[in-house]
C-alpha positions as CSV (number, residue, x, y, z in Angstrom):
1,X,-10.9,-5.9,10.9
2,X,-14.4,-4.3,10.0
3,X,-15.9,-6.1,13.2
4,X,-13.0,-4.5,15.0
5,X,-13.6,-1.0,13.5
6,X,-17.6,-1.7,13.7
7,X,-16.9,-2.4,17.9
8,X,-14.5,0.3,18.6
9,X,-17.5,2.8,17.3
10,X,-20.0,1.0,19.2
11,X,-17.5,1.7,22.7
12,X,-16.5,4.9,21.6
13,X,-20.1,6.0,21.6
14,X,-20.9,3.9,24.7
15,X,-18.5,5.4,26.8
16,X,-16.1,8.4,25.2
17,X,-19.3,10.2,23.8
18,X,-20.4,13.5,25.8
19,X,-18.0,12.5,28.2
20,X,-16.1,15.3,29.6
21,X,-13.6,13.9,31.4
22,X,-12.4,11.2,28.5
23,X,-12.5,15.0,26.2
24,X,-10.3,16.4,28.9
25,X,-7.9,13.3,29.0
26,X,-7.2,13.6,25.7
27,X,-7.0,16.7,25.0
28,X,-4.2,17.2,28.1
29,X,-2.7,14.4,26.4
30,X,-2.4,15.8,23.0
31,X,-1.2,18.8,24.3
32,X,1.4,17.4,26.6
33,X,2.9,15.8,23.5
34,X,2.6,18.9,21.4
35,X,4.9,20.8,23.9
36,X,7.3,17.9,23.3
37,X,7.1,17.9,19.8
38,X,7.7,21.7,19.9
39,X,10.1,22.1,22.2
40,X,12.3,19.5,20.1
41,X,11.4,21.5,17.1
42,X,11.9,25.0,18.0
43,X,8.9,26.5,17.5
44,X,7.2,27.7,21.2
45,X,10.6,29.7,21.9
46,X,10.8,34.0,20.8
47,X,13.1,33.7,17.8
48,X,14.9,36.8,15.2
49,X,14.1,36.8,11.8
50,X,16.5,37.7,9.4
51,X,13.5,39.3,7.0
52,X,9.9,38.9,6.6
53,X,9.6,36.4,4.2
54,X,11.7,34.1,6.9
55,X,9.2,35.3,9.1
56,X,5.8,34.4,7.4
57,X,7.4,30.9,6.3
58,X,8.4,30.2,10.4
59,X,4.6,31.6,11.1
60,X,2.7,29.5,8.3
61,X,5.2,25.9,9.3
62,X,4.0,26.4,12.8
63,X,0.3,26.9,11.9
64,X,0.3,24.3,9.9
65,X,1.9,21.8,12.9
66,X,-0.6,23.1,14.9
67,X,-4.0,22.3,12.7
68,X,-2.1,18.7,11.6
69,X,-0.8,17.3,14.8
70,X,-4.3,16.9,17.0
71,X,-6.0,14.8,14.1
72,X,-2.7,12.7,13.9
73,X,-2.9,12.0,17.2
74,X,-6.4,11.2,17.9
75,X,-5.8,9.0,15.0
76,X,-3.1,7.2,16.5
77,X,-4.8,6.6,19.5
78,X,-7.9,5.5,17.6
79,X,-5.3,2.8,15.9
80,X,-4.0,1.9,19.2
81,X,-7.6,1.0,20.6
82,X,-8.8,-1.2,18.0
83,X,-5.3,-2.6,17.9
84,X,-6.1,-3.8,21.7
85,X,-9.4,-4.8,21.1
86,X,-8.3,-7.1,17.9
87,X,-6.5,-8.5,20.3
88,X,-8.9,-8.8,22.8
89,X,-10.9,-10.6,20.8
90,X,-8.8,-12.9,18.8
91,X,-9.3,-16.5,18.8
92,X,-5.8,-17.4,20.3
93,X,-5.3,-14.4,23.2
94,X,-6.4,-15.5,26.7
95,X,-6.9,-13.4,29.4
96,X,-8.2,-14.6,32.8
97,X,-10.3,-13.2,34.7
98,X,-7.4,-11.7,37.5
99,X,-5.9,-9.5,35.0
100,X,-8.8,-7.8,34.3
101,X,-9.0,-6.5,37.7
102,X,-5.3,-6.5,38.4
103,X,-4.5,-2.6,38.6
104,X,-0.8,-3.6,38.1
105,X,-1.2,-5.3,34.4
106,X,-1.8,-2.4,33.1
107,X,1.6,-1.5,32.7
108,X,2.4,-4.8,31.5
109,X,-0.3,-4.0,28.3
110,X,2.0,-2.3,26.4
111,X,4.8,-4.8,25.8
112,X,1.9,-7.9,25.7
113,X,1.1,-6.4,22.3
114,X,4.2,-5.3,21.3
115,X,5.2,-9.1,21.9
116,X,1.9,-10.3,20.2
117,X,2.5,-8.1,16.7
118,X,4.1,-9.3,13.7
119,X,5.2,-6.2,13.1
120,X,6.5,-2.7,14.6
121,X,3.6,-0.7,16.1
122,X,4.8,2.5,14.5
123,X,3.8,0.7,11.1
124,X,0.5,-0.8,12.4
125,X,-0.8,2.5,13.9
126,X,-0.5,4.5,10.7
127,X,-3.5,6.4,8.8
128,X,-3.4,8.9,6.6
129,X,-3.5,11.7,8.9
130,X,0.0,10.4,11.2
131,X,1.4,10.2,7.5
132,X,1.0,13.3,6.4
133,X,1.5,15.2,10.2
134,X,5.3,13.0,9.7
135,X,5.9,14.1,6.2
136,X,5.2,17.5,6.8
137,X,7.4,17.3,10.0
138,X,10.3,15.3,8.8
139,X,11.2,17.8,6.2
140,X,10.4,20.9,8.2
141,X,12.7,19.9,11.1
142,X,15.7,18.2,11.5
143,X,16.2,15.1,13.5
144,X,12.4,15.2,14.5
145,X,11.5,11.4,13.3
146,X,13.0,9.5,16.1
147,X,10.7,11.6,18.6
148,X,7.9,11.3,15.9
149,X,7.7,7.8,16.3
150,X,8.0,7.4,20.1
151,X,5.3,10.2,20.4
152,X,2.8,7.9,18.3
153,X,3.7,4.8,19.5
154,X,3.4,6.1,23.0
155,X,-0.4,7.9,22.3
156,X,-1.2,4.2,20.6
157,X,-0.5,2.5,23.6
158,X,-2.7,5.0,25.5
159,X,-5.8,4.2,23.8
160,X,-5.2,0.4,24.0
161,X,-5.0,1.1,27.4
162,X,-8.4,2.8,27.0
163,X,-9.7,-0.4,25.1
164,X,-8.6,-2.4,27.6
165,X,-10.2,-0.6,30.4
166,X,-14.0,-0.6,28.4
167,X,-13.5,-4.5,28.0
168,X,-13.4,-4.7,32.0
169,X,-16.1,-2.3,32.0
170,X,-18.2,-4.8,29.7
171,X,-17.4,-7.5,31.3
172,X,-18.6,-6.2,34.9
173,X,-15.0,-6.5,36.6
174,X,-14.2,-4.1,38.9
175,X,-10.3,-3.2,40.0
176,X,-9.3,-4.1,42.7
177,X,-8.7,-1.0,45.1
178,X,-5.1,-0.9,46.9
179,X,-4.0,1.1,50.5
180,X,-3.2,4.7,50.0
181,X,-1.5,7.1,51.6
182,X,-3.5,9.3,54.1
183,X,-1.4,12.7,53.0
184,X,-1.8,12.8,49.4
185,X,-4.4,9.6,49.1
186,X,-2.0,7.9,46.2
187,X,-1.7,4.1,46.1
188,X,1.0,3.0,48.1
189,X,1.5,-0.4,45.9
190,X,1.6,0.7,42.4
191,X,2.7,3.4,40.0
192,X,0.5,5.9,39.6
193,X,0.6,8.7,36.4
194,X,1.3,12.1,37.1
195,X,1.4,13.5,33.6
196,X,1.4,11.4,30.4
197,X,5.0,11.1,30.3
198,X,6.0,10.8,34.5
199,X,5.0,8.3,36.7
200,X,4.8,8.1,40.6
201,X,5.7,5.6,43.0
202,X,5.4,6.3,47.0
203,X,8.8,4.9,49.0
204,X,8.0,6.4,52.1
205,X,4.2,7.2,54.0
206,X,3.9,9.1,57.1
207,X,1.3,10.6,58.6
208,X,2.6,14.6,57.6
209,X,5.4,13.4,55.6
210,X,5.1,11.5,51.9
211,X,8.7,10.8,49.6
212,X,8.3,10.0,45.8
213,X,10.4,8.4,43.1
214,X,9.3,10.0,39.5
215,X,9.9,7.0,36.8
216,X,9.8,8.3,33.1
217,X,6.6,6.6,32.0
218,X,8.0,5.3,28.6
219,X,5.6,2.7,27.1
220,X,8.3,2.2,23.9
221,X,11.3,1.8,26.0
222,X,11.0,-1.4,26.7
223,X,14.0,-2.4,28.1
224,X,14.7,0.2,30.5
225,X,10.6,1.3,31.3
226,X,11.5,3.0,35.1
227,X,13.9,5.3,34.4
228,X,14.0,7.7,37.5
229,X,14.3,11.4,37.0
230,X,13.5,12.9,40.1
231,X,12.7,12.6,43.9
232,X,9.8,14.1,45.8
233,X,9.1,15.2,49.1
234,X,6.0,16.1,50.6
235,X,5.4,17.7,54.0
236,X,2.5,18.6,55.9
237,X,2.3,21.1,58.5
238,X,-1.0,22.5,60.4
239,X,-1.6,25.3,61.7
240,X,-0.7,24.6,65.0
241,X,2.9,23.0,63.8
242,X,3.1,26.8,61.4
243,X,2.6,28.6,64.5
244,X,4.7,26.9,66.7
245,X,7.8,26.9,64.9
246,X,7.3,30.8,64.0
247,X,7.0,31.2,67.7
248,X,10.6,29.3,68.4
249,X,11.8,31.2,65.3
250,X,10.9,34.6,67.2
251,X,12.3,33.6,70.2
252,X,15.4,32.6,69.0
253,X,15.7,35.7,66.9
254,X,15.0,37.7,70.1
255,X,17.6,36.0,71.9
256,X,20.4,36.5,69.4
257,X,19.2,40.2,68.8
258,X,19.6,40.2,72.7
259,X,22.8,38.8,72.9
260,X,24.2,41.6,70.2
261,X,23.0,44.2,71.8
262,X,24.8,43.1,75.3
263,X,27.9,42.4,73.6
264,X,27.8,45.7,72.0
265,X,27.1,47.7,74.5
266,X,29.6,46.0,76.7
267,X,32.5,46.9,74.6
268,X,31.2,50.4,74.4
């Protein structure tokens, strides 16, 4: 396990340090999960206090979710990374080549460890810092550890996912790039994230017109992963298309405002 810890540093500084858009990644992914977290908890809506003792002990609880969480989660993810790469690197795993640039196995990653593990992730992936960030939240808020779990697990998963990407990187494998649409230039032959939590999938490409199923992108729920929660449609219109239908919009409206007047003054 050293080696594994000793590698994950040596790729973290390869390829996370000064790099903006990894910082931005996971910071949008820490806070995504935070606005879960608080939602389910209470704590981001207005609220009455019945006095001000209520009042500090609300204000100091949130504070104090607010410092823990971040360092919980990078440490999750942290576990989730050197998870993958442990196994990676074990003597029994084998990995072809293919997968490595197979855009689609990434999605498969996820339940290949889960399957490969003696034991449930949520136990694997914890460090002191998840342990006290649940402690603190499991008797602060009711019914929170169910979500508490998912979250990690979920944030785990995300930075294996990261591991595995830096293997193809060292390796020298490059993905292999898909069509995609000319509207929205998405692929048109895989999922594709929209937020940590949604995923995208194109059913219908036109030239101005684009229709998407929205899958709940749940690493943990294994046996039900594409959940759909939504449909989207996107439609393009230039300027001439704009212009055009305003012009048939005025005429019409002229017309009818034309026809009213007649029949009005005809019955005067």
């Amino acid at each position: 396990m050293n080696e594994i810890v000793t590698l994950s540093k040596k790729r973290f500084t390869k390829y996370c340090e000064d790099n903006t858009t990894f910082e931005k990644s996971i910071n949008r992914m820490i806070n995504h999960y935070f606005l879960q977290l608080g939602n389910r908890t209470n704590i981001l809506q207005e609220r009455e206090f019945n006095n001000e003792v209520e009042e500090q002990k609300f204000k100091n609880n949130v504070k104090r979710f607010e410092t823990l969480f971040p360092a919980a989660a990078k440490n999750a993810f942290l576990k989730g990374y050197q998870l993958c790469l442990e196994f990676i690197h074990h003597p029994e795993t084998q990995i072809s080549d293919n997968l490595y640039t197979d855009p689609n196995f990434m999605k498969d990653l996820p339940f290949t460890l889960a399957n490969a593990s003696e034991f449930e992730l949520y136990e694997i992936i914890r460090t002191d810092e998840t342990q006290e960030f649940c402690v603190f939240a499991i008797r602060t808020y009711e019914g929170i550890r169910p979500l508490l779990e998912q979250v990690f697990c979920e944030i785990a998963f995300a930075g294996a996912e990261c591991a595995f990407e830096h293997e193809r990187l060292e390796k020298g494998f490059e993905l292999e790039k898909g069509d995609v649409t000319s509207l929205t230039q998405v692929p048109v032959d895989r999922l594709f994230a929209i937020t940590p939590s949604i995923n995208g999938v194109v059913v219908h490409a036109e030239e101005h017109c684009e229709i998407w199923n929205l899958n709940w992108n749940s690493k943990v729920t294994i046996d039900d992963p594409f959940i759909e929660v939504a449909e989207v449609t996107f439609i393009h219109q230039t300027k001439d298309m704009i212009q055009k239908i305003l012009k048939m919009v005025f005429y019409t409206t002229a017309f009818y405002i034309l026809i009213h007047l007649y029949m009005r003054y005809k019955t005067d």
